[in-house]
TORPA-4810 file (N, C-alpha, C, O; in nm, 3 decimals):
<nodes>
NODE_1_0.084_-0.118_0.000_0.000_0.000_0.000_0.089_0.125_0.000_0.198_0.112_0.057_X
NODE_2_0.059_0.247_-0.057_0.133_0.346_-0.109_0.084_0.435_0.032_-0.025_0.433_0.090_X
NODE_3_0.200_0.507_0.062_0.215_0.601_0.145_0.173_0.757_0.125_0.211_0.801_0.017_X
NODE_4_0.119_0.828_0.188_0.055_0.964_0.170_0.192_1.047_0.061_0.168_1.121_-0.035_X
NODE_5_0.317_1.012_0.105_0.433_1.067_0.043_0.458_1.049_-0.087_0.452_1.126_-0.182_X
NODE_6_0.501_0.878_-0.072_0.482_0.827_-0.176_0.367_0.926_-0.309_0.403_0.999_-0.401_X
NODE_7_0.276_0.899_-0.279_0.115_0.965_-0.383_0.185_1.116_-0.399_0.193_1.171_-0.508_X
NODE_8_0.227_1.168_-0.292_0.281_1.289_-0.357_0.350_1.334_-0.443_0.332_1.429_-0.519_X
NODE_9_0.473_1.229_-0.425_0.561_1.231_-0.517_0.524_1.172_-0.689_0.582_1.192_-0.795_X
NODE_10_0.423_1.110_-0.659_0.364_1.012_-0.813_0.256_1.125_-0.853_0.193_1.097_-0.955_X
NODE_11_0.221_1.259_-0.786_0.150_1.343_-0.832_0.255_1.443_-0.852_0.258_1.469_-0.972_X
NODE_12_0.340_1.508_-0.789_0.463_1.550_-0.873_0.488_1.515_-0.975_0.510_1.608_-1.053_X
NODE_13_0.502_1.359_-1.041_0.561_1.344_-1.172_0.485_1.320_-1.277_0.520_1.285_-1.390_X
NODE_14_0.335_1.351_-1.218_0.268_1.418_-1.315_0.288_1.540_-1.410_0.252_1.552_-1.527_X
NODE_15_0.355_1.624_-1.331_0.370_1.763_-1.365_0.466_1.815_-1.454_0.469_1.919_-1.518_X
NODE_16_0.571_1.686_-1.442_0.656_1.747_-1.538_0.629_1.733_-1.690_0.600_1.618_-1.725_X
NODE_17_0.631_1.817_-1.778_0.614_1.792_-1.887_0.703_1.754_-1.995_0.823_1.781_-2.002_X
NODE_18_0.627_1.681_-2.089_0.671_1.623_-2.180_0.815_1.649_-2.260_0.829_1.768_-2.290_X
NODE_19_0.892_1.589_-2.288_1.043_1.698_-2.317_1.124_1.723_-2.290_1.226_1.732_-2.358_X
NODE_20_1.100_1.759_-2.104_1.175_1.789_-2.002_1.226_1.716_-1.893_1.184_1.601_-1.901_X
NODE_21_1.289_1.731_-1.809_1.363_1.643_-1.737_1.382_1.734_-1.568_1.439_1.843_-1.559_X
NODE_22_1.333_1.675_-1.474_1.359_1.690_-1.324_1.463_1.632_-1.261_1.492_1.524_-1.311_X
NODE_23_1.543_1.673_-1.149_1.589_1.574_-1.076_1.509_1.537_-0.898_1.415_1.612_-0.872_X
NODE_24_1.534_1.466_-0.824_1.528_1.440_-0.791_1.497_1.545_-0.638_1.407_1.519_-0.558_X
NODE_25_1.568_1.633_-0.628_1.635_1.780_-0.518_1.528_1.830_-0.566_1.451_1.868_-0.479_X
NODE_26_1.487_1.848_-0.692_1.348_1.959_-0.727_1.271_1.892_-0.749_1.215_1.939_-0.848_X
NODE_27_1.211_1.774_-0.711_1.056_1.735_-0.650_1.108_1.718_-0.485_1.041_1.631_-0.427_X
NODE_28_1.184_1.765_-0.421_1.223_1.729_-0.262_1.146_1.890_-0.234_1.052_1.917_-0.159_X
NODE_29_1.203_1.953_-0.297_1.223_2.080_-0.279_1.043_2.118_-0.322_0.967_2.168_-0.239_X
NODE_30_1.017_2.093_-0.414_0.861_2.131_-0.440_0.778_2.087_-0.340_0.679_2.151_-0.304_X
NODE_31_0.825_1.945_-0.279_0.723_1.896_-0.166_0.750_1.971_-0.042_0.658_1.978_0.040_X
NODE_32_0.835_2.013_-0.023_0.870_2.119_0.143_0.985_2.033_0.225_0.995_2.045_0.347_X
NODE_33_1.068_1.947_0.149_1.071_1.821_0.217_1.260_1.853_0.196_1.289_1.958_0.138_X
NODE_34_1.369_1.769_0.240_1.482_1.769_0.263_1.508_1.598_0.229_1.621_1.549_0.229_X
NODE_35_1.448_1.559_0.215_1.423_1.397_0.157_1.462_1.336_0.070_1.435_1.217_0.057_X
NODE_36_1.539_1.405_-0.014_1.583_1.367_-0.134_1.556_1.183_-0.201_1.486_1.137_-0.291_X
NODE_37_1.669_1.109_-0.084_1.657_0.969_-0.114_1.496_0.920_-0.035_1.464_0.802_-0.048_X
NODE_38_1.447_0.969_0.006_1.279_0.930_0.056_1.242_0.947_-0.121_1.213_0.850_-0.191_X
NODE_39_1.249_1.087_-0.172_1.202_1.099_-0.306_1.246_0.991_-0.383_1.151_0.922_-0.421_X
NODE_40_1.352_0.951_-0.418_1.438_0.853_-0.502_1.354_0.727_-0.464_1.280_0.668_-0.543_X
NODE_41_1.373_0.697_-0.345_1.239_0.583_-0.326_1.102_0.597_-0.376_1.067_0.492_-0.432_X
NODE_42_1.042_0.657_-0.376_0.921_0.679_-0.420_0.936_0.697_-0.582_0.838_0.679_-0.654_X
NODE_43_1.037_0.726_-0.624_0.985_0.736_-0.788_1.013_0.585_-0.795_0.933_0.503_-0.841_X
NODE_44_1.140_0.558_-0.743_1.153_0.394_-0.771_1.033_0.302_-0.733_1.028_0.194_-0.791_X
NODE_45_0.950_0.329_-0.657_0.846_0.196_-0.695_0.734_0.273_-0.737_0.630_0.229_-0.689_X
NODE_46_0.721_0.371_-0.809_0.631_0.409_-0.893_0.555_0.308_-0.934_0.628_0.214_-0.966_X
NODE_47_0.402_0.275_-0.953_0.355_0.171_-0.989_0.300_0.177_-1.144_0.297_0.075_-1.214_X
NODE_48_0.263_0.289_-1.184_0.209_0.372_-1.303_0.307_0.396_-1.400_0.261_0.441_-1.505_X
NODE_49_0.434_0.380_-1.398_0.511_0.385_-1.504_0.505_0.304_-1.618_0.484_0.183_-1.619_X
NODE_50_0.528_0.393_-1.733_0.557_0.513_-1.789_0.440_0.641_-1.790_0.475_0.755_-1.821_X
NODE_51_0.296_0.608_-1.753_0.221_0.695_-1.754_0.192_0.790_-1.689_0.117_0.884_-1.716_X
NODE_52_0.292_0.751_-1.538_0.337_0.844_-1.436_0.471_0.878_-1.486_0.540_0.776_-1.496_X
NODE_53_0.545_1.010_-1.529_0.625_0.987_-1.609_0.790_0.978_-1.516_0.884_1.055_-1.526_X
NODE_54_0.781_0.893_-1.455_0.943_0.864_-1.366_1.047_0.870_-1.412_1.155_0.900_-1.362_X
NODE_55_0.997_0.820_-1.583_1.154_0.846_-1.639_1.189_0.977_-1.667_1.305_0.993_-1.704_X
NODE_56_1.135_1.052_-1.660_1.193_1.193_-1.636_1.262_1.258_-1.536_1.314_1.370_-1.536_X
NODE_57_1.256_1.166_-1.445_1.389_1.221_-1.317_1.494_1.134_-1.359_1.512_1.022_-1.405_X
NODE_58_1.579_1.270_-1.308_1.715_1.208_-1.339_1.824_1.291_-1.248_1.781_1.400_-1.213_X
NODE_59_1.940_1.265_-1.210_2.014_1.319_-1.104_2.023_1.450_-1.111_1.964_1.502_-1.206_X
NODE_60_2.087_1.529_-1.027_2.134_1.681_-1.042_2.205_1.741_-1.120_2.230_1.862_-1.127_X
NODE_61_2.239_1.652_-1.184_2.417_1.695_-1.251_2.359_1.639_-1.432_2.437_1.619_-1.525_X
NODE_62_2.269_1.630_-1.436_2.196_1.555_-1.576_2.246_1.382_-1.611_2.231_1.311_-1.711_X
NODE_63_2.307_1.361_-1.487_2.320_1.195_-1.557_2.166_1.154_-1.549_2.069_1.218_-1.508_X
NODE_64_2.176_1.025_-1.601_2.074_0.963_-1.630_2.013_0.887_-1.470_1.896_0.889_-1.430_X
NODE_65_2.111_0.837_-1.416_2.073_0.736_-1.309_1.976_0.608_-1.346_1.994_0.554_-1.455_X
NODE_66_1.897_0.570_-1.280_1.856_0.466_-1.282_1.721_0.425_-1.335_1.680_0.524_-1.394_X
NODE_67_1.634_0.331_-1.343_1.505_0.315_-1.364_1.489_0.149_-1.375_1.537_0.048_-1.428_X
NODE_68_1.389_0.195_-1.288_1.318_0.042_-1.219_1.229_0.004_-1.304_1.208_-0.117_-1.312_X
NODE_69_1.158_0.092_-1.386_1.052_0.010_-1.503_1.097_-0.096_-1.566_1.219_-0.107_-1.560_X
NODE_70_1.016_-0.214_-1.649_1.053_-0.285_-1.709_1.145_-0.202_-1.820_1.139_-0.087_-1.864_X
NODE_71_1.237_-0.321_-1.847_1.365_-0.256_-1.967_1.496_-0.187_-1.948_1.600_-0.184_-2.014_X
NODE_72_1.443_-0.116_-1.802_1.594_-0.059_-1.727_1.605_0.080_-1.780_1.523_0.152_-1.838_X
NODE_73_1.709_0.096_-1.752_1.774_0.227_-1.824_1.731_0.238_-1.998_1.683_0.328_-2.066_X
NODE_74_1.772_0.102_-2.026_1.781_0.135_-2.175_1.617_0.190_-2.223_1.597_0.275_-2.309_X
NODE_75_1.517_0.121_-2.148_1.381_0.188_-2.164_1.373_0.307_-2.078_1.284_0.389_-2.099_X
NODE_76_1.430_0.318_-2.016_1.421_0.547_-1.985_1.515_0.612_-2.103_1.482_0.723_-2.144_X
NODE_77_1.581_0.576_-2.134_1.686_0.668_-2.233_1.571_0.633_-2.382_1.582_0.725_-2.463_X
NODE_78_1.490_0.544_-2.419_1.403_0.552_-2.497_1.334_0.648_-2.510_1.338_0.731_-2.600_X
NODE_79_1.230_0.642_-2.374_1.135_0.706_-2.358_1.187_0.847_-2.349_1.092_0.906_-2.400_X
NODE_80_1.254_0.917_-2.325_1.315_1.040_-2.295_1.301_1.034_-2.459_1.196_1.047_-2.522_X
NODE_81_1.435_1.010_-2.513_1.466_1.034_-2.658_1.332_1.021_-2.776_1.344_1.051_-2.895_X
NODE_82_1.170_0.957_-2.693_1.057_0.940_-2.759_0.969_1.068_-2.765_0.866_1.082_-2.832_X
NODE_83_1.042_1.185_-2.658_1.009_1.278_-2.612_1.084_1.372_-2.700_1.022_1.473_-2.735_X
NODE_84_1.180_1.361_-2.734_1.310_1.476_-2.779_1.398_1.512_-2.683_1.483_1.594_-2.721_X
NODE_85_1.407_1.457_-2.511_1.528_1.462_-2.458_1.606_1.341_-2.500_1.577_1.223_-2.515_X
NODE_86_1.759_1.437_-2.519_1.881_1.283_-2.648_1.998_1.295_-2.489_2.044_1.393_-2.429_X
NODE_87_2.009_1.170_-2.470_2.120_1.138_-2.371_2.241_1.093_-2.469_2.238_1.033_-2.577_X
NODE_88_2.336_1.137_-2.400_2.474_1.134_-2.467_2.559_1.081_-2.360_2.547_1.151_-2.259_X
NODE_89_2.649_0.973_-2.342_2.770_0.907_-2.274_2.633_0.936_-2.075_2.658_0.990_-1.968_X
NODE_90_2.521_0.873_-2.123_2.470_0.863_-1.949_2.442_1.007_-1.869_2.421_1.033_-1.750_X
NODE_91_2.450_1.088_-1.990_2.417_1.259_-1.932_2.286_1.314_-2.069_2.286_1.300_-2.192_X
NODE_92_2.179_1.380_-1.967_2.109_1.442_-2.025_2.157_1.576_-2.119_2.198_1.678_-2.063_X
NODE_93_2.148_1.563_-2.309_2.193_1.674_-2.373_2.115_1.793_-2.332_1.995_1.782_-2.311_X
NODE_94_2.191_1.932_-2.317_2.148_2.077_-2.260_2.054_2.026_-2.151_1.932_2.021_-2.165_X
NODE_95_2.119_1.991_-2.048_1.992_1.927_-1.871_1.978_2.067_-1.838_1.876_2.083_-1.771_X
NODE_96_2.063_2.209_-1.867_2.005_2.257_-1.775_1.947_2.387_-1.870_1.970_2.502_-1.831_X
NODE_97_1.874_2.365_-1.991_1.795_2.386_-2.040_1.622_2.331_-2.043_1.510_2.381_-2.043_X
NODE_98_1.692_2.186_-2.047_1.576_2.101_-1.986_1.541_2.093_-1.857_1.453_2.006_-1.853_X
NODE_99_1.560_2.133_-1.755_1.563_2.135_-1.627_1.430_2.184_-1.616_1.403_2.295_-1.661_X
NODE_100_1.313_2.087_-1.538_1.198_2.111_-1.529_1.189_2.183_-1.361_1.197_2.090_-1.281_X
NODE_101_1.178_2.292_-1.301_1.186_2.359_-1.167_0.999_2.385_-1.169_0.919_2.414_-1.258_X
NODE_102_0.990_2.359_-1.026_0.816_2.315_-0.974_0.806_2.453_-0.929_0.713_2.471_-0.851_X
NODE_103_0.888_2.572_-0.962_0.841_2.675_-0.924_0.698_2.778_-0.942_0.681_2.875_-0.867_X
NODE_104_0.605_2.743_-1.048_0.515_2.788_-1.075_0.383_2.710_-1.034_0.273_2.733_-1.083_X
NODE_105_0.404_2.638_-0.960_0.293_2.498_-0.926_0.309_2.559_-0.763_0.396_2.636_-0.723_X
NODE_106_0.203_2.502_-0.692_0.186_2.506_-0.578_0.122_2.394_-0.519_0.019_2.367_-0.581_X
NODE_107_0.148_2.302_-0.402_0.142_2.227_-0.331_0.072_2.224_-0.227_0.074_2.323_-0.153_X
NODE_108_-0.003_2.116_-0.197_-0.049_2.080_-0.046_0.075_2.040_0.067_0.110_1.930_0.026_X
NODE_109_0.140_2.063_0.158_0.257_2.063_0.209_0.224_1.947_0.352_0.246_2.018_0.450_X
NODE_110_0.196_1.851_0.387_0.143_1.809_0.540_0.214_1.871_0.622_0.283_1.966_0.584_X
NODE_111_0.213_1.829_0.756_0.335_1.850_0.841_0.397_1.751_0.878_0.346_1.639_0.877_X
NODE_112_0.510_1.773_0.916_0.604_1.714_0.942_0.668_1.659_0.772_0.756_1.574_0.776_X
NODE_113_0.636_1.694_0.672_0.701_1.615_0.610_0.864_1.697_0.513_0.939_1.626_0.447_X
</nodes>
């Protein structure tokens, strides 16, 4: 059973759009949260993938990192490149052009989280 957090984070990666690419620090940061690897967990058992779009996070620095969907990596570097983001040597090309920031969205925040 999915955690109140968890759902947050799988409604975060709703948001990012098509094209673009998040990391991980900016859905921490959109939720109110300091959680980073709490976040990293939660995209990782995403249950809705690819339609929750998970493969769109990707580290700080534009590597690619990881993905738990069926296919692995090689099916996130698809799906990205099905989009028009092109990974080159395990790094997102222009990431910080693509860099999707949750700054214009606003959030339900709980406490404590």
């Amino acid at each position: 059973m999915a955690t109140d957090f968890q759902r947050r984070v799988w409604e975060a990666l709703r948001l990012i759009p098509e094209g673009r690419v998040t990391s991980y620090g900016e859905i921490a940061k959109y939720l109110g949260t300091k959680a980073v690897r709490a976040v990293g967990t939660a995209v990782g058992k995403n249950p809705y993938a690819p339609q929750v779009p998970c493969h769109r996070v990707v580290r700080a620095d534009g590597r690619i990192g990881r993905y738990s969907g069926e296919g692995g990596v090689a099916k996130k570097i698809a799906l990205l490149n099905k989009e028009g983001v092109h990974v080159r040597e395990g790094r997102i090309e222009s990431f910080d052009s693509l860099l999707y920031r949750f700054e214009d969205q606003q959030v339900t925040r709980s406490e404590g989280s």
